[in-house]
Structures are given as structure tokens and as C-alpha cells.
N, C-alpha and C positions, 0 to 999 in steps of 0.2 A: 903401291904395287900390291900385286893378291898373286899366292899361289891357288890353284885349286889340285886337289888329290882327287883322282876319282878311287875307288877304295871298294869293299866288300867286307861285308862280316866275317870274322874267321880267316882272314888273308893276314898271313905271321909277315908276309913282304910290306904290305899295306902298313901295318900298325908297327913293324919297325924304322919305315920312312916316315913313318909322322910323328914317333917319336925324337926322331935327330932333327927334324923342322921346327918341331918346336923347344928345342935345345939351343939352336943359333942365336945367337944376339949379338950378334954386330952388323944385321942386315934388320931393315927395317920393310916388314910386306905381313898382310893379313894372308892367312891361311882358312882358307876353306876347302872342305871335308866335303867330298859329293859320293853319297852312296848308291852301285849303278844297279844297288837290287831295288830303288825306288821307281826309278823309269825302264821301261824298258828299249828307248835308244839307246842309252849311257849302258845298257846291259849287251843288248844287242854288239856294239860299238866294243867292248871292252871287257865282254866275261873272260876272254882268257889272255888278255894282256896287263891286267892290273897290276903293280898300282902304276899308274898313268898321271904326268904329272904337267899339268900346263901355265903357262904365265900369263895373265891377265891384266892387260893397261889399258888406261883412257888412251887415244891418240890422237894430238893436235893437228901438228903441219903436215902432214903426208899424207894423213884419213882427215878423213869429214874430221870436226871439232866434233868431241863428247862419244865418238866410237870406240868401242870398246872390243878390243882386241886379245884376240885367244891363240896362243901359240907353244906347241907343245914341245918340252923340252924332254932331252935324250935322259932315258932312266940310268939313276945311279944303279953301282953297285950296291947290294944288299952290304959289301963289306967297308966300304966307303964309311969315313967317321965323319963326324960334325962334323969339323974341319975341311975335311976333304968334300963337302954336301957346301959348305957354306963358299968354298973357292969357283965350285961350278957353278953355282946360285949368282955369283958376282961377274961370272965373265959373261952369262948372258943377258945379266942385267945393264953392263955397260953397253951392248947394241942395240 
């Protein structure tokens, strides 16, 4: 499983979600970092909603085999701890 962060330089929201992402360790998913000042859809798309956080899977029986599925998930609170980051991480991991 992969998170992807879309993110921005100088975003204190951005760089304190991915500091508590990469603090979890009882869930196992890559994290990737997409910066939306490199495209400009992802800028277009997301200059004033950052950080924007979506889940990324292969998907078997429902999708074509080897598709690869992008589904955005509702942003934490800025005040939300690990903990509380890694509870929501897991209930939409179980769907």
C-alpha cells in the first residue's frame, strides 16, 4: 500500500503531516512525497488545498488486474497525534 502527500515548499500543514507519517509504525504502506510546484495540474488541482493526502493500491477482482487505484482520503487535523493519524490510516485501510 503507498500513501502519496501532495505538499509544497514552506507548507508548515504539509511538513507536519509527514512528519507524524513517518512516525507510525504499526502500519506498513510506502510514502511518497509529490511536490505540486513541479506540475502544474497537481498545482492547478491543489495550490490552496494542500497537504492533500491520497491512498494508492493495485486492484485485483473489482478493477482490471494490475490497476492502480488513487483515492483521496479526508484530511487529518493539523492536531491529531500519531496515534490518532495511524487509527484513521487503518479504518480506511480495512475497505
Amino acid at each position: 500500500m503507498r500513501l502519496i502527500l501532495y505538499s509544497k515548499p514552506g507548507c508548515h500543514l504539509c511538513e507536519g503531516l509527514q512528519e507524524k507519517l513517518e512516525k507510525i509504525q504499526n502500519l506498513s504502506f510506502e510514502l511518497e512525497i509529490r511536490d505540486i510546484t513541479t506540475r502544474e495540474d497537481w498545482f492547478g488541482a491543489y495550490e490552496y488545498e494542500v497537504p492533500v493526502l491520497y491512498l494508492s493500491n493495485h486492484r485485483g477482482a473489482e478493477g482490471r488486474e494490475g490497476e492502480i487505484i488513487e483515492a483521496p482520503l479526508p484530511r487529518p487535523s493539523p492536531r491529531a497525534s500519531v496515534q490518532q493519524l495511524e487509527q484513521m490510516l487503518r479504518k480506511y485501510l480495512a475497505n
